[in-house]
Each structure stands twice: as structure tokens, then as C-alpha cells.
C-alpha positions as CSV (number, residue, x, y, z in Angstrom):
1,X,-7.6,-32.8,21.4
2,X,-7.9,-30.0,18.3
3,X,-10.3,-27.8,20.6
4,X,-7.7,-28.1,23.3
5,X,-5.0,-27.0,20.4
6,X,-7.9,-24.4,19.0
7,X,-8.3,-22.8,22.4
8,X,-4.8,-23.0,23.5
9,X,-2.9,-21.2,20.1
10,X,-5.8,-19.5,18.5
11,X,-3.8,-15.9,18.9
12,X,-1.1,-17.9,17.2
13,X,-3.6,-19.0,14.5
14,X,-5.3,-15.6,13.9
15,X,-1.9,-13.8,13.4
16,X,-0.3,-16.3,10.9
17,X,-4.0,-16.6,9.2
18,X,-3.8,-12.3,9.0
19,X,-0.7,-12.2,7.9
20,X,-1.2,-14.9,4.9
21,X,-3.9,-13.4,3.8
22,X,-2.2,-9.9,3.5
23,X,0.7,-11.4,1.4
24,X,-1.5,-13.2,-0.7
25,X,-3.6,-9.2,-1.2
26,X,-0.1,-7.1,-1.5
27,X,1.0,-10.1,-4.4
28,X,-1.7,-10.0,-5.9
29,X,-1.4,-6.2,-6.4
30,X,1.8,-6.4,-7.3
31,X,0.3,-8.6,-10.2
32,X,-1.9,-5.7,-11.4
33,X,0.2,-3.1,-11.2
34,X,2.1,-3.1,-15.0
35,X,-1.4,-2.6,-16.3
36,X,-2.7,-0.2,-13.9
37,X,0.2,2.0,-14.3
38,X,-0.2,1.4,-18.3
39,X,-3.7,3.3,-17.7
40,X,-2.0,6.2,-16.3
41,X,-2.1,5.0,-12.4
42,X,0.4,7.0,-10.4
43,X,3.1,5.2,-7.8
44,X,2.7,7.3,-4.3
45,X,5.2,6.6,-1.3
46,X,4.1,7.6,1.7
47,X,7.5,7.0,3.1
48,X,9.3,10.1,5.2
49,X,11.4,12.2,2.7
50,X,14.9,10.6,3.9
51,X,13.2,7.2,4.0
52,X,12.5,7.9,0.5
53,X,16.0,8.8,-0.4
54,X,17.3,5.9,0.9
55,X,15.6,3.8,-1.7
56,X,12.3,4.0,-3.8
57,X,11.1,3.3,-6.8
58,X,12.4,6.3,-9.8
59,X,8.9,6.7,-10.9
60,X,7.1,7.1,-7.3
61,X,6.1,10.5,-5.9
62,X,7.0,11.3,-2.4
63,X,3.6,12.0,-0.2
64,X,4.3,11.7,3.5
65,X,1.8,10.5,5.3
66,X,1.4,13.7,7.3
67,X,1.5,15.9,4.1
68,X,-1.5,14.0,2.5
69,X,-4.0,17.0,2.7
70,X,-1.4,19.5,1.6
71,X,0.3,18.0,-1.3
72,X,-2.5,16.2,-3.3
73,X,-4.2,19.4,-4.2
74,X,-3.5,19.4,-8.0
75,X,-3.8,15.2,-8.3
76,X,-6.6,14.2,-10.2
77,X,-9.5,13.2,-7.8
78,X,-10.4,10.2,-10.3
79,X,-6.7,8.7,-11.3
80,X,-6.0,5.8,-9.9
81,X,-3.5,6.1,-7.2
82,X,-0.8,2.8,-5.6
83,X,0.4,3.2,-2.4
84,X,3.6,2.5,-0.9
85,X,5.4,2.6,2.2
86,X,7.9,0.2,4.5
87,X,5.8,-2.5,5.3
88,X,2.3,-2.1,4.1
89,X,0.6,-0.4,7.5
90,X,1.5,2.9,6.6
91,X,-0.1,3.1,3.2
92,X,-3.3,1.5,4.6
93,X,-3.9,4.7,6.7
94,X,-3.2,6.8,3.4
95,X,-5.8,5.0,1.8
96,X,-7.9,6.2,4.2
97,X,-6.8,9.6,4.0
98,X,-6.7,10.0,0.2
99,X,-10.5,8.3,0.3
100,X,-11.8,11.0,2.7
101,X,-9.9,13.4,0.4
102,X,-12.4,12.4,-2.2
103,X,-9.8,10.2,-4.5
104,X,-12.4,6.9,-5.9
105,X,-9.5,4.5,-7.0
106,X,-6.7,4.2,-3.8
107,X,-4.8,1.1,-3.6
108,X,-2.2,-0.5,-0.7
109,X,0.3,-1.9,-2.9
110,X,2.6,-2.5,0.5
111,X,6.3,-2.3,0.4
112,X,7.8,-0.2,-1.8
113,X,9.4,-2.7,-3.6
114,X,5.9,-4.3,-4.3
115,X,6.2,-1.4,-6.9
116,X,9.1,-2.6,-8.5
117,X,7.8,-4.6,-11.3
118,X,8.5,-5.1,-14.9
119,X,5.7,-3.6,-17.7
């Protein structure tokens, strides 16, 4: 009976397991984030510009996604960077991108409002 359940909704399974588990990551940045940004971290939204002006966090720097290479000339190589977008999938591809840029400490904080936490 639980391998005829197993073999009949493991899609169903995988994708509720996924998406637990990347809550449970994006709060648990969210928990980190007062004292990362204490140590100088900066906030990066990888939003679209009129995405971004339709609501961000004040103290987040507009990056889009596209403009990675071109914009993050003059960033520190070695600060530690939290990245923001809609929904989470978005800023894991800037991770990415800000990694091969040569940048050591990158990390997916999710939504934007993940960023939205008190010091």
C-alpha cells in the first residue's frame, strides 16, 4: 500500500519536499541577515528597475539581472553580498553570476521582503 502511494504521487512528494526545504533555507537567511548587514553586507535586488520601484527595500541597490557584469565593477570582490528578487529563482542565477564574477560571499536571501527585517 505505501509503495503503491510512493510510486503513484512521488512528483507530488518531490515538489512539496523542494519547496519546504527552500522555505526553511530563505528563513533561515532571513535570520542572519541583521548581523550580516551589521558587518557591512550589502542588500542587492536583482529585480527589473520598475519592478524595483514598485516596492523594495530603502537600503537595497538595484542590479538587474542582465546588468550583473556591468554594474558591479566598483563592488568589493570580498563584501558580502544578499540577494533579492520576486520569488527567490531569480537571485539564485545572480548568485551564480556574481560567483563567476569572482565575488566569495553571495547569498539568495529570496523575496525581497526576506530583506525586510529589523536590526
Amino acid at each position: 500500500m505505501i509503495s503503491n502511494f510512493l510510486t503513484n504521487y512521488w512528483p507530488v512528494i518531490l515538489v512539496a519536499a523542494f519547496i519546504g526545504w527552500r522555505l526553511f533555507r530563505f528563513r533561515k537567511v532571513r535570520m542572519q541577515i541583521p548581523q550580516l548587514l551589521e558587518k557591512g553586507a550589502l542588500i542587492i535586488d536583482v529585480r527589473n528597475p520598475d519592478e524595483f520601484l514598485a516596492g523594495a527595500n530603502p537600503i537595497s541597490m538595484n542590479v538587474p539581472l542582465g546588468q550583473i557584469d556591468s554594474r558591479t565593477k566598483n563592488l568589493d570582490r570580498n563584501k558580502t553580498l544578499i540577494l533579492c528578487c520576486a520569488s527567490g529563482t531569480r537571485s539564485a542565477m545572480a548568485v551564480a553570476a556574481f560567483k563567476a564574477l569572482g565575488f566569495k560571499n553571495v547569498i539568495n536571501a529570496g523575496p525581497w521582503t526576506n530583506t525586510l527585517v529589523k536590526g
